[in-house]
C-alpha positions in Angstrom: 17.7 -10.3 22.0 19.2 -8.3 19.4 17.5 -8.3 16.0 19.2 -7.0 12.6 19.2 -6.5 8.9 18.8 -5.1 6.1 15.6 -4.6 3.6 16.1 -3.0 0.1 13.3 -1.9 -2.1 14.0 -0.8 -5.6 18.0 0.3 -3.9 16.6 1.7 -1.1 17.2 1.2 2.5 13.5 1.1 3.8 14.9 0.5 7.4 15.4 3.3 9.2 13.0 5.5 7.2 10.5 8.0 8.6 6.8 7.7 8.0 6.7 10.0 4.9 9.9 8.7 3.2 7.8 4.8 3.4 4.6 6.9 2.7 5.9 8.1 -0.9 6.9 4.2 -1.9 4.2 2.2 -0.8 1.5 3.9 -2.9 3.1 3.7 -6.3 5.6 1.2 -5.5 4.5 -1.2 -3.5 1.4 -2.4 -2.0 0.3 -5.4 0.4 -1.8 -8.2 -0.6 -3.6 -10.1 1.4 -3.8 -13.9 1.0 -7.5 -13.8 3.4 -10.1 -12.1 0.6 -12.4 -11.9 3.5 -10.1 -9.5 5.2 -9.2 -7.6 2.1 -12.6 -6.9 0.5 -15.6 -5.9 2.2 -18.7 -8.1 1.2 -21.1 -5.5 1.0 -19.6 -3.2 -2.1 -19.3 -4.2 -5.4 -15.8 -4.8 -6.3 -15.2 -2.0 -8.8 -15.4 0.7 -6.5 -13.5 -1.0 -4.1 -10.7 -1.5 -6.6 -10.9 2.5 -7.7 -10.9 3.4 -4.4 -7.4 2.2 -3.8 -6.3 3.5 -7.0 -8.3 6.9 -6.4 -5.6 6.9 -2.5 -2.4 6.0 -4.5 -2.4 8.1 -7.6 -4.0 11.4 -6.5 -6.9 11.5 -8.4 -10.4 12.9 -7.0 -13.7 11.1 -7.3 -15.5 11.2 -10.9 -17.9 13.7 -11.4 
């Protein structure tokens, strides 16, 4: 079985791209999100630093002090 195509992201190719090419675009770019909020979230942290924790990975900032 052969299987083909194409998948642009903001004009770019994303298949055929390395791991750090995809790396640099799915932080600030794009992002998954899951339709299952018991997969997504973990029930024993609040919310909030969930949420900055995701933001804290994706836009280079450290923790507060």
């Amino acid at each position: 079985m052969t299987v083909g195509g194409s998948f642009l992201f903001d004009g770019t190719e994303m298949v055929g791209l390395g791991m750090r090419q995809r790396r640099r675009i799915w932080g600030p770019g794009m992002a998954m999100v899951f339709q299952d909020p018991s997969t997504a979230l973990n029930p024993v942290m609040k919310i909030g630093p969930q949420i900055a924790e995701s933001i804290r990975t994706h836009s280079n900032l450290g923790r507060p002090r």
